[in-house]
N, C-alpha and C positions, 0 to 999 in steps of 0.2 A: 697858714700860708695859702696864697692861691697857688690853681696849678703851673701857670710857667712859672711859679720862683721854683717848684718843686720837681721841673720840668731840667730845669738850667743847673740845680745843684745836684741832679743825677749825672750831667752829663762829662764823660773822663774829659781829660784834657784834652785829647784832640779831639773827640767830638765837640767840645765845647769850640776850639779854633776853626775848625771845619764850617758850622755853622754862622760865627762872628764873621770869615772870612766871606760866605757866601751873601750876608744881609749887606756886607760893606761891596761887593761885587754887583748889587743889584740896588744898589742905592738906598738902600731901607734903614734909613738912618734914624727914627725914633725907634722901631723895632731892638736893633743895635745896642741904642742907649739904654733901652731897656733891658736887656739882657750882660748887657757890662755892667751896670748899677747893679744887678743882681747876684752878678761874679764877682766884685770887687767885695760886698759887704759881709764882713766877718758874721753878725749877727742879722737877720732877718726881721724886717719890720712889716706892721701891717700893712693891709691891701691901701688904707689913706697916706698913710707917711710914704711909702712907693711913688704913690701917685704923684705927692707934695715933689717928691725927687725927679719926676720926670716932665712935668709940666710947672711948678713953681706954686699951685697952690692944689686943694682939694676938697671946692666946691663941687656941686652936687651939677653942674656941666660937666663942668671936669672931671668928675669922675666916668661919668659916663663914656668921654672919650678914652678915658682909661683902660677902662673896661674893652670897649672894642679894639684900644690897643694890645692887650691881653690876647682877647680869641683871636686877633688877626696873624700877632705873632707867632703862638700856638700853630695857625694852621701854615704859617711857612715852614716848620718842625717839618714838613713834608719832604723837607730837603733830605732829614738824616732818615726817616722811613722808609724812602727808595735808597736811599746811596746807603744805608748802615741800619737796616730794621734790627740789627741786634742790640742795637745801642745801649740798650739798659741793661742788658746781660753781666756788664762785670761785677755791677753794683751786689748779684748774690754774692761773689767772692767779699764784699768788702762787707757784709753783716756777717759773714764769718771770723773775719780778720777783727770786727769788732767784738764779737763772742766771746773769740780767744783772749781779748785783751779784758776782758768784764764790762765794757762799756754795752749791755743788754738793751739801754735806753736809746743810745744810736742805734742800735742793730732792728730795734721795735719800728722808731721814727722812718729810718730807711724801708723798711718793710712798707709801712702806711703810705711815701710818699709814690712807691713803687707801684704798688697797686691802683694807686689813684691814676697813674701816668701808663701803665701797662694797659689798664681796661680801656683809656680813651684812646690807646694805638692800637687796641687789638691784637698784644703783643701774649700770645695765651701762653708759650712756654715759661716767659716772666713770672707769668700768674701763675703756673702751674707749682712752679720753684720754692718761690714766695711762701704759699699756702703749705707748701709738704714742712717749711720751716716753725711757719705758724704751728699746722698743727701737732709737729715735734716737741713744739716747744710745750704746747698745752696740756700734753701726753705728760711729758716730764716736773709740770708743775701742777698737778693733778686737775688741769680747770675743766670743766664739762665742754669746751669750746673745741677740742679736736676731734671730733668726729665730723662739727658743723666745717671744719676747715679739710678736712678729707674730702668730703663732699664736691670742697670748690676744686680742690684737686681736679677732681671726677670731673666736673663741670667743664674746666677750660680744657682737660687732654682729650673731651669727644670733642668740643669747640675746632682744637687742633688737627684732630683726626679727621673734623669731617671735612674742613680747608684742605688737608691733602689729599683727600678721597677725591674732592672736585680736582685737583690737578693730576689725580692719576688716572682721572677716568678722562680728561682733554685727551693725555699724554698713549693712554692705552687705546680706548675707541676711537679718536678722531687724529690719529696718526696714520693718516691713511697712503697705502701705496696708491690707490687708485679708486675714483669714486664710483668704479662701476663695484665696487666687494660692498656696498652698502644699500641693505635693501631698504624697502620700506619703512616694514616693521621696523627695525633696526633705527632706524630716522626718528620714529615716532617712540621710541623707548628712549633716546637719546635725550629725544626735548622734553619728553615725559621726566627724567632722572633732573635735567637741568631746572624744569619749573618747580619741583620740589623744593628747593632751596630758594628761587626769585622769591622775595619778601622776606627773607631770612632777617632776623634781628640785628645782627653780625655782618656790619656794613663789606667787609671785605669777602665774607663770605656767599652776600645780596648781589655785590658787585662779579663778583667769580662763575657763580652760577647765570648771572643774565648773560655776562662776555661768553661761556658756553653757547649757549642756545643758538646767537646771530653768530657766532663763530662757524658754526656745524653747517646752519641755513646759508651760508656766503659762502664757505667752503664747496658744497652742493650745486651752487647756483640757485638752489631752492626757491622760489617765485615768492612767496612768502619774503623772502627777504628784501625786494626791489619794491615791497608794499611803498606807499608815503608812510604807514603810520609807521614800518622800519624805522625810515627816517627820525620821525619823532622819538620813538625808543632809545635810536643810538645817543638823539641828543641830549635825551634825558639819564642814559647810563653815562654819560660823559662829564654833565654838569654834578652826578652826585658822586663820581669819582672824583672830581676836583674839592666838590665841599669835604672829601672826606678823606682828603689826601696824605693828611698823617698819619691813615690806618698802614698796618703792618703787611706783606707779601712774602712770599719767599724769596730770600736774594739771588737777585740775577734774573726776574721775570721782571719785565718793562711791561705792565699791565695798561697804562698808558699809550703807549706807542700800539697795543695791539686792539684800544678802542678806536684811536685816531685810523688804522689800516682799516677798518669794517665799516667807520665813515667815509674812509678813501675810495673804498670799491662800491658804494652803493651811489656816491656823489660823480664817480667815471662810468659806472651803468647808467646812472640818466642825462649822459652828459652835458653834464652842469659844470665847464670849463673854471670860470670862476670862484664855485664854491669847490673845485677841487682843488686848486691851487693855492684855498687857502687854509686845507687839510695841510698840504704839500708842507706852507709855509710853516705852520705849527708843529709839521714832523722837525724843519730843520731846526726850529727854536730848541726841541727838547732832544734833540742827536746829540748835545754834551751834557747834559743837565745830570746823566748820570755817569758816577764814574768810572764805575767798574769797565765799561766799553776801551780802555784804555789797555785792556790787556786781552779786548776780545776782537772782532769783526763787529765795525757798529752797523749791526743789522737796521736800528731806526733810518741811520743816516744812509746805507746803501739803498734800500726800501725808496726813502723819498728819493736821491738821486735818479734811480732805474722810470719812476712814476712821471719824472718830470722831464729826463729825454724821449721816453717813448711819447707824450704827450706831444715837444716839440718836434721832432723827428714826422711825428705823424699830422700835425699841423700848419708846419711848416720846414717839409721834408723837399721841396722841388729846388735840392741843390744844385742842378743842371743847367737852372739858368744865368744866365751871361750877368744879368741885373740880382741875383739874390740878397745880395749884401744890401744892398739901394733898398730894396723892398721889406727887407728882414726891419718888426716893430726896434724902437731903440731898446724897451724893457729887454723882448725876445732876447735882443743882443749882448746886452751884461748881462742876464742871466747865464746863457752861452759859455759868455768867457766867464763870468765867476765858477759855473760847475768844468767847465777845463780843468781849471785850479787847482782848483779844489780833488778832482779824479785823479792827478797830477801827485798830488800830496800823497792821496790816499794809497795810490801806487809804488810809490818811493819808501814806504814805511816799510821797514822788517815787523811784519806780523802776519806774512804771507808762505808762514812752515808747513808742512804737514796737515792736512785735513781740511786747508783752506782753497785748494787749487779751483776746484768747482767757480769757486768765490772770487777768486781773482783773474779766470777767464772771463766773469761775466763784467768787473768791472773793466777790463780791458776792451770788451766789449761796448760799455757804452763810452768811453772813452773815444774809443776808433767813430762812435757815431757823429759824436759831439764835432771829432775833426770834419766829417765829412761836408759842414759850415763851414768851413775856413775858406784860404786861399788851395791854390792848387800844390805847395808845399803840404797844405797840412791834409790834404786828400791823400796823396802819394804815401803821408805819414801813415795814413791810417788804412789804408789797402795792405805796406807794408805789415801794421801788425798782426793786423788779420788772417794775413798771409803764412805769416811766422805762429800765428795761435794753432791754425791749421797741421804745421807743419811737428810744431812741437812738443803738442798736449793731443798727437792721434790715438797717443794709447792710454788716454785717460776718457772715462765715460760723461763724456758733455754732450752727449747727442743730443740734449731739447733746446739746446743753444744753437744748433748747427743752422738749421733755418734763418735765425736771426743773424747770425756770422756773413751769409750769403744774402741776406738782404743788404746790409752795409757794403759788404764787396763788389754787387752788382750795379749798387748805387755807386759807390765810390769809379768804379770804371764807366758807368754811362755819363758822369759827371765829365769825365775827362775826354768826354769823344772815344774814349778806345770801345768801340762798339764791338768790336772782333773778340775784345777779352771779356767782353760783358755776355756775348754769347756762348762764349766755352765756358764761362763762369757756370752759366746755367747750367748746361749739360753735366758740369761737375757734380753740382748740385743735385739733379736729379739722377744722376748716380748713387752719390754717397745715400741721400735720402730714401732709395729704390724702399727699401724695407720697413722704412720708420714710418712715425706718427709723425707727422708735423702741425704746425700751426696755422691752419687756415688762412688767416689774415695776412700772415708771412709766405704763405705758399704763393695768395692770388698779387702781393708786391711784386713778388723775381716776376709771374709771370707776365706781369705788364711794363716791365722793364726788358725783357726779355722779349716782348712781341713791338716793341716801340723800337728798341732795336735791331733788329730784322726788317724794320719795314723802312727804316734809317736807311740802313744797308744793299739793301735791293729792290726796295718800291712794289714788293709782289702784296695783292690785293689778300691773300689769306691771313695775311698777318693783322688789317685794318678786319678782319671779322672775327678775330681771335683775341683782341684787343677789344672788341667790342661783345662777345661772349664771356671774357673776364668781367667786365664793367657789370654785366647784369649778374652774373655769379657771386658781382660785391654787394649786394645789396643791404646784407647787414654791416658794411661799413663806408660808411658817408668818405672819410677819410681818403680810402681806396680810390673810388669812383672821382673823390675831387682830384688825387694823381693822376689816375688816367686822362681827365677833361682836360689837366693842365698839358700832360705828354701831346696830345691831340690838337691842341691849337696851339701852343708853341713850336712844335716840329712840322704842324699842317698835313698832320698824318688824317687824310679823308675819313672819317669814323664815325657814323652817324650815331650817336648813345641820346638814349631817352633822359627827359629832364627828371 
């Protein structure tokens, strides 16, 4: 038998519908056929007579497309690898259950076809299983073969071990409260431990150890990382995780989504609008793809949301003006309204208990931003919440959110003319803030919103040089600087700023 027939009669019954259900979900209709033909068949025929079953004949073309129909289908298996890497697990219970009944010869078949299907997922506990049975069994019927099968034992549990070694040293080293606790050395030991393994034979394990390394260097900001040849790297850890996509992980790591975030931030450091957006769009493709999110906080899908309002918000953040709607792209605009919706949804779900609040301040947060696009109803909406996030989450520790909270508030009231509440706004601000760390980039927004205002309000010349001392302050963000030019020749606030 080739491997997906060997592939498809491992798999239990829901695994088996889970999968059917996913290739009829995604249109993959010879894949499909090919794997009902294989479930339906009492007996198993060879790799020609299959073929003759799924295309009508098995000519030596036809075979060929056979064949590639074969590995193609194989590597959509990546479906049950991320959403069910246990998948082959029950199958040791069922050569047990054959044991007991005497049938030895299914209990042997099961074994062989196990092996063949555990090594190509990289599924080592399987194989670990598998072989303690083997070699039991060769113990008890005296063959010289259980030692050789010990052996593999040995083999797959350091396999096993050292896959969790790399995620307890992410989880241990690079859990970092803050990156000033990380020295040099420290850096250079970390990428040292991570290149050991890059080249690894053990594609999940090759893949585990590179995602380290640019994990570490991104987390850092480390200049190393914003290389071009980065670039190149991530692209090429990304195409051999997809070739390799039926390898095994530990469930509940989206390995995937955390190659697509290390593209994300290397493609928003050189900003490259375009190719970020279509990082963005690839996060939202795979935000349901896995299921288990269904009973968690879908981090993929918050992750791209958060990516893509601060993008708009920051590119087209001059909600003040009378004409914004008129000028806003039509794309910009349903995108807009579809993540409303969408924040809308994701707000309304009970899955917001305990341990999540952090999480659901923040999307309430971009929530309130997204309003601040609207009409002047959905401005008011979203001052309102803000207003109430402030008011009712004071005794929970969100403080590296507070800057941002006060960036939409101050927006949201310079938007409306209320210039009076846009400057006590501030002053609130640099209260609560008096003692924290804040966000730069968040800091020098209030204050050009905040000296725009003031100068709104009383026409005193210190405010147009204070507005123009901000502007040069922004110089690592274009962004910024284009807010201000827009504050300045919309309101005709005299301010001379260098080009």
């Amino acid at each position: 038998m080739i491997s997906i027939q060997k592939q498809i009669l491992l798999l239990s019954d829901f695994h088996y519908k889970e999968f059917a259900d996913y290739l009829l979900d995604t249109n993959s209709e010879l894949p499909y056929k090919l794997i009902s033909t294989i479930k339906k068949l009492k007996v198993q025929p060879e790799s020609d007579a299959l073929c003759q079953m799924i295309y009508g004949d098995s000519e030596e073309k036809t075979r060929k497309k056979f064949l590639q129909l074969t590995h193609h289908t194989f590597k959509l298996s990546s479906f049950l690898s991320r959403n069910y890497p246990n998948y082959l697990k029950h199958n040791i219970q069922h050569i047990e259950e054959y044991l007991g009944k005497g049938e030895k010869k299914k209990a042997n078949d099961l074994a062989d076809w196990l092996i063949d299907i555990a090594e190509k997922i990289e599924d080592y506990t399987t194989l670990a299983d598998v072989y303690k049975f083997l070699a039991q069994q060769a113990f008890i019927t005296e063959s010289k073969d259980s030692n050789k099968y010990h052996k593999k034992v040995d083999e797959y549990l350091k396999l096993e071990q050292l896959k969790n070694s790399l995620y307890m040293y992410l989880r241990e080293h690079l859990f970092f409260k803050g990156k000033e606790n990380i020295s040099k050395s420290q850096v250079n030991k970390d990428l040292a431990f991570f290149d050991t393994y890059i080249g690894h034979p053990s594609n999940s394990i090759n893949i585990l150890a590179r995602f380290g390394k640019y994990y570490e260097l991104s987390f850092l900001a480390h200049p190393d990382f914003f290389k071009k040849e980065t670039e190149q790297e991530l692209d090429s850890l990304e195409r051999d995780f997809l070739n390799n996509s039926f390898v095994c992980y530990q469930y509940l790591d989206d390995v995937y989504f955390k190659i697509l975030g290390q593209r994300l931030q290397h493609q928003m450091n050189a900003t490259n609008t375009e190719a970020m957006l279509g990082e963005v769009k690839k996060m939202n493709s795979i935000s349901s793809f896995l299921k288990y999110w269904k009973s968690y906080i879908n981090i993929p899908e918050l992750f791209s949301i958060s990516v893509q309002v601060n993008h708009y918000m920051s590119a087209y953040g001059f909600v003040f003006r009378e004409d914004y709607e008129q000028k806003l792209p039509k794309d910009v605009k349903d995108n807009i309204a579809y993540l409303k919706i969408k924040l809308e949804d994701i707000l309304a779900k009970d899955i917001w208990e305990e341990g999540h609040i952090i999480k659901f301040i923040n999307v309430r947060c971009f929530y309130s931003a997204l309003l601040l696009t609207g009409d002047e109803k959905d401005k008011l909406k979203s001052i309102k919440i803000l207003e109430d996030t402030l008011v009712s989450y004071q005794q929970i520790p969100f403080q590296k959110f507070l800057d941002g909270i006060f960036v939409a508030l101050i927006m949201g009231y310079f938007s409306l003319k209320e210039y009076d509440k846009a400057i006590s706004t501030y002053k609130r601000y640099k209260k609560i803030t008096a003692e924290q760390i804040v966000i730069r980039e968040n800091d020098l927004t209030i204050d050009a919103y905040y000296f725009a205002a003031q100068y709104i309000t009383n026409q005193r010349k210190q405010y147009t040089e204070k507005l123009k001392a901000t502007y040069e302050e922004a110089e690592s963000y274009q962004h910024i600087r284009n807010l201000i030019a827009e504050l300045a020749s919309y309101f005709s606030i005299p301010v001379k700023l260098a080009s």
